[in-house]
N, C-alpha and C positions, 0 to 999 in steps of 0.2 A: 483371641484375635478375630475380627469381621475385617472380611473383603467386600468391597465395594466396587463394582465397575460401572463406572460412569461413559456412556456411548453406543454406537459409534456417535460424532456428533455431526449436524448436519448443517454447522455453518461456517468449517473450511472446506478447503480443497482438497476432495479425497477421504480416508476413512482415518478419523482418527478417534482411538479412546482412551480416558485415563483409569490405571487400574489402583484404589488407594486402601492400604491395611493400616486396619484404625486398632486401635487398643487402648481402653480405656478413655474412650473418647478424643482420643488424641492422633495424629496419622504418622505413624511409625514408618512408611513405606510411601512413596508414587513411583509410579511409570507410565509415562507418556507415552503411546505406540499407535503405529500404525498398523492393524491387520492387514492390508493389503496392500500384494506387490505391485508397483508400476514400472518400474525397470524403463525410464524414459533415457539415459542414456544407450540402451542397447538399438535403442528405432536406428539412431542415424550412423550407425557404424558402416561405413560400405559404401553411406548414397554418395550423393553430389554433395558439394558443401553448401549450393544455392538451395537445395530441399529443406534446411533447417528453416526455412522463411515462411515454407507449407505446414512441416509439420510442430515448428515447436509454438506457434502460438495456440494449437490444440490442446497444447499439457493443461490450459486451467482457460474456463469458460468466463471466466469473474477478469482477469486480470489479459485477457488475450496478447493486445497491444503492449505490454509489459513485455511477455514474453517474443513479440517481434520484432521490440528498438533491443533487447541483449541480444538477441540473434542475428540480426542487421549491425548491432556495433563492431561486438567480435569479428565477424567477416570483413568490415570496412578496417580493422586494427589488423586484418589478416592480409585485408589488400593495399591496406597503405594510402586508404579511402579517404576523402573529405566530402561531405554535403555541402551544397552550396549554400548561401544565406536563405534563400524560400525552401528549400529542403529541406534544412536544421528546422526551421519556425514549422513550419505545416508537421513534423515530424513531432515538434514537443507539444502544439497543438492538441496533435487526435490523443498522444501520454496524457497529457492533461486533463481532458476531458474524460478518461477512463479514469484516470487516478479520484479527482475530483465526484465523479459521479459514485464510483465505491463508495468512497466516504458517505455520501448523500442518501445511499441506498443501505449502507452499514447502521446508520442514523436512525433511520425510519421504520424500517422494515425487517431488522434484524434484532438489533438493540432495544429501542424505546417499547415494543409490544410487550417484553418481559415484565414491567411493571404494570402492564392491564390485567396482570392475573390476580385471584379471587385470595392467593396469602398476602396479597400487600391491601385489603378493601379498608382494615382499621386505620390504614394512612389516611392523616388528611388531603394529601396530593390526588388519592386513588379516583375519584370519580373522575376527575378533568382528564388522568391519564389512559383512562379506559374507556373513557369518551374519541378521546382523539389519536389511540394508537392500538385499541384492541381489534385482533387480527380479522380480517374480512369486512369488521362494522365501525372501524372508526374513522373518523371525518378526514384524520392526516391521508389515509390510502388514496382518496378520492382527488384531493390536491397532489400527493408526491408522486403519483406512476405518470398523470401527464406531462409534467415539469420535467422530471425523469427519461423520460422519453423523448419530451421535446429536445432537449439535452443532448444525450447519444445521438440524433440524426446528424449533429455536426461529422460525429465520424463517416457516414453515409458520404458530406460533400469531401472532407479530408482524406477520405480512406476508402471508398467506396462501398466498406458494410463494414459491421462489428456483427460479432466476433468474425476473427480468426481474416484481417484483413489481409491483403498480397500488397499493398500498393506502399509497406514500408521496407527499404531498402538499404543497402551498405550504402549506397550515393544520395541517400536520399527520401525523396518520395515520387513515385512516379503516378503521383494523381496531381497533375498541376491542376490550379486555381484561378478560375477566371475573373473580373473584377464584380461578374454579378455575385460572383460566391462571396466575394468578401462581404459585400453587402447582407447577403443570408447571412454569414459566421457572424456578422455585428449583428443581426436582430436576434437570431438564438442565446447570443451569450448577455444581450440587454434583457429580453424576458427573464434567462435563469435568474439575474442580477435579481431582476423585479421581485420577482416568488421567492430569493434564497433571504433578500433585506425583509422582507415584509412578513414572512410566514417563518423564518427557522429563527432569525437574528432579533427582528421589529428595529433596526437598526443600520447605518452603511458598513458597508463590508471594510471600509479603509477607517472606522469609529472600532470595529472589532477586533482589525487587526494591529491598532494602536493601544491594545490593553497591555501594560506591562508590568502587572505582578497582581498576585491573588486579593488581594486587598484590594486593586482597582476591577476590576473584573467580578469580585462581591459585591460594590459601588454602583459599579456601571447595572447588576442586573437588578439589584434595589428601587432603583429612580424611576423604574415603571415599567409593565409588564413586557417581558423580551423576546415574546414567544416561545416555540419549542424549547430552544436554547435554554431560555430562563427555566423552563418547566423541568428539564431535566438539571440543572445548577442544583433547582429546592430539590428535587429529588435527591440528588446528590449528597447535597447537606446532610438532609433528615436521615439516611443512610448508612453515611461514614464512608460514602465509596474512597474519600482519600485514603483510608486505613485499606481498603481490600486490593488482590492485587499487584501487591509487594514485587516489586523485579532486582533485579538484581546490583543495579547503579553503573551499568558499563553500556552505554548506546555508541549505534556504528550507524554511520550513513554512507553510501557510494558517492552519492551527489545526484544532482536530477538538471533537466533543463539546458543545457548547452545554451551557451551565449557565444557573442562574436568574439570575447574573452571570457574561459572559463565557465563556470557553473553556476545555475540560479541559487540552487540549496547546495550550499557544498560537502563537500564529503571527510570524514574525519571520524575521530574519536573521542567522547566525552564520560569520562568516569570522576569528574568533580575539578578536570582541566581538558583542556582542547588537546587532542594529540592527533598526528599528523597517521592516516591509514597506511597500512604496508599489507597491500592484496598478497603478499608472496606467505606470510604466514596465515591464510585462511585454511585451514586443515577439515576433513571429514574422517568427523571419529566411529569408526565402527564395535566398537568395541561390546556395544549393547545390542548391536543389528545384526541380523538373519544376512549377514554378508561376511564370501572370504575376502582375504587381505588382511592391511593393517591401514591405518590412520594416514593421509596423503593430502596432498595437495588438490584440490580439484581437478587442476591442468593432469594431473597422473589420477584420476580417481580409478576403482575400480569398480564393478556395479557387477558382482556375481553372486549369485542366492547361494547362502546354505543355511538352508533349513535344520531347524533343529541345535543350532550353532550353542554351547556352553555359553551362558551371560545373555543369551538374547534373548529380546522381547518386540521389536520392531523392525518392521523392513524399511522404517527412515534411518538414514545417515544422520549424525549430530554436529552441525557446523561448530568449529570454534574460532577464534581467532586469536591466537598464540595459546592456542591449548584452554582457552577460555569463553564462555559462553558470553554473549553480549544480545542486548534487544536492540531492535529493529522498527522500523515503523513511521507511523507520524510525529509518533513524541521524540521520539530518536533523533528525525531528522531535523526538528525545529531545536533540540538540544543540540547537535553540532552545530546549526546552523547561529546559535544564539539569541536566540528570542526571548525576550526578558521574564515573559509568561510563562513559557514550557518549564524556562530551569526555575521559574519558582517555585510553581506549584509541584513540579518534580523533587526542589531540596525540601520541601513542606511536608513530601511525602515519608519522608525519612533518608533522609541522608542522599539524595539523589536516587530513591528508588525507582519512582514512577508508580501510578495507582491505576485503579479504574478511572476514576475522574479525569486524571493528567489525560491521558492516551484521551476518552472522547474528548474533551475539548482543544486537544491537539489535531484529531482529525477534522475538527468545526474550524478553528483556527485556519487549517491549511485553506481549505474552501475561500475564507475572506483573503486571504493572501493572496494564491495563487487565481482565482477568476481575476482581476485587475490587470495580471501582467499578460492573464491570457489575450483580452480587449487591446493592449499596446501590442501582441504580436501580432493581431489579426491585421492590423494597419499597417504594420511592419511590411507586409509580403508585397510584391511587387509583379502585377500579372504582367508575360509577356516575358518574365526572366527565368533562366532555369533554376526547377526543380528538381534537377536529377543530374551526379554525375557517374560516367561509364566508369569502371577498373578494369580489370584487365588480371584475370584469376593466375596463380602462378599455380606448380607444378607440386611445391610444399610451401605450407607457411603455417602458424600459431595465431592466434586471436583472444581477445578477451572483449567481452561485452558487461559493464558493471552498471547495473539500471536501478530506480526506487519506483517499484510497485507500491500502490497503494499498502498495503500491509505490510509493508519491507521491502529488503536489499534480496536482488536477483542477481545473478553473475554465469554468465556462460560462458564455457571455453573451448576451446575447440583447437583440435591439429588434422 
């Protein structure tokens, strides 16, 4: 038997590596684990409960604002809190544009360079892709970090900076917007539009986001060249990324976006029907982690090292949901949400598994999607009305904050 250890790797949050024993060519063994401890529940034991607003969007540099609307929910669920209507909007705003920009930065910079390397050169794809995505010298860098960039300043007028903004609250947002602002957030999100149609789609964002099902979306990138997007489809193809990948057929969404009713993406579960979420059975299973205890509810988790622990190999916890592992994500969310695209190319992939392919063009998908309704909110907001409401901290309460980061479902809790 050959061990193989694959890691740490360096394009999530934190250390993670997979350890795989192969035998006979075949992998008898994985394990997924994290070398190192973070111990992010221990920070806020003791503080204020407004301190979570400072310190938890720190936990991840990628996802900040993520980690400030669950911190900001839970609290306002704690204080019995509503955002006003320019509060909610400017709040799912700067989410959006952090969610959206992941995606855009996962795309380019993370993703597409892998195929500029020297084992895929016998592809016929390979010159164009190493032309325009190999790292430092290809033509996409030069185009995507200013777009990119221009992009994120929206959080600058919504939030006052990115990372790790203060201006997102239990009431709110306490960066009101003036009407000159709106006018900037409308020429920022007009350019992205400009650059995302022209260079990733060659197409309009509301033509992409009306593709519904793999056979039309094969069509649509046939009929003439679609840029990036299409460049990675042929890659795709020629690949088999539908065959790689394999997950597991059980996708969970929280929901995203607050409306004056309910949720833009909404929350649920889909393992080949829509079933309705029940946060009360999300459990952390310890059973493989460098942690005492036993297996609990978040709301009661427990976060103590023991090192050396029988069965373990990671100081991650293992979320389940009724004892069961489920994926997360963009493709997740566009599968509970029902989007004719995701679940096909998802049932295409086997049974509802999800592939490489499904997930990126799930998170390409979300991009055409969500920029449009971000345009209708920016018009929405009303300078001159509030953006912020007070509460009124009580002496004990409970909260829960359940948000969709860019690469999944985040949920804080807090007593």
């Amino acid at each position: 038997m050959t061990r193989l250890v694959v890691g740490p790797f360096n394009r999530v949050e934190g250390d993670l590596e997979v350890t795989l024993d192969i035998e006979d060519g075949i992998v008898a063994a994985a394990h997924a684990g994290s070398p190192l401890y973070r111990g992010f529940e221990q920070i806020l034991r003791g503080k204020h409960p407004l301190d979570a607003l400072m310190f938890a969007p720190r936990v991840c540099g990628i996802c900040s604002v993520s980690q400030s609307m669950a911190a900001a929910r839970a609290l306002a669920d704690a204080l019995g809190l509503a955002a006003p209507p320019n509060g909610r909007i400017a709040c799912n705003l700067a989410h959006a544009v952090e969610n959206l920009a992941d995606h855009f930065t996962h795309f380019y910079l993370f993703f597409m360079p892998d195929f500029a390397r020297a084992e895929y050169a016998a592809r016929p794809w390979h010159a164009r892709a190493a032309a325009r995505f190999k790292a430092l010298q290809g033509s996409a860098t030069a185009e995507v970090m200013p777009a990119r960039t221009a992009f994120l300043t929206m959080l600058g007028t919504l939030a006052g900076k990115w990372p790790h903004t203060l201006s997102i609250q239990p009431g709110g947002s306490a960066r009101a917007l003036e009407a000159s602002e709106k006018i900037r957030l409308h020429a920022l999100l007009r350019d992205f539009r400009r650059h995302v149609e022209a260079t990733l789609f060659n197409d309009a964002l509301e033509a992409v986001a009306a593709l519904d099902s793999a056979a039309a979306l094969s069509t649509w990138a046939a009929e003439k060249p679609r840029g990036d997007f299409g460049l990675f489809l042929g890659i795709a193809d020629d690949l088999a990324l539908d065959q790689l990948g394999r997950g597991i057929g059980r996708f969970m969404s929280y929901g995203n976006y607050p409306q004056e009713r309910g949720l833009l993406l909404p929350n649920g579960v889909w393992d080949g029907r829509l079933r309705a979420l029940d946060a009360q059975v999300i459990s952390e299973d310890l059973s493989h982690a460098w942690m005492a205890g036993e297996t609990r509810h978040p709301a009661q988790g427990l976060t103590q090292p023991q090192d050396g622990k029988d069965g373990g190999y990671t100081w991650c916890k293992a979320p389940r949901l009724a004892g069961l592992p489920v994926e997360t994500g963009a493709l997740a969310r566009q599968m509970v949400a029902g989007h004719p695209l995701a679940r096909d190319l998802a049932g295409r992939d086997g049974q509802c598994g999800g592939s490489v392919k499904s997930r990126v063009v799930a998170r390409l998908l979300e991009i055409a999607l969500i920029l449009p309704h971000m345009e209708q909110w920016v018009r929405q907001i009303v300078p001159g009305e509030p953006f912020f409401a007070q509460g009124e901290m009580p002496d004990e309460a409970a909260g829960v904050g359940l948000v969709e980061a860019a690469r999944g479902s985040l949920g804080h809790w807090l007593s």
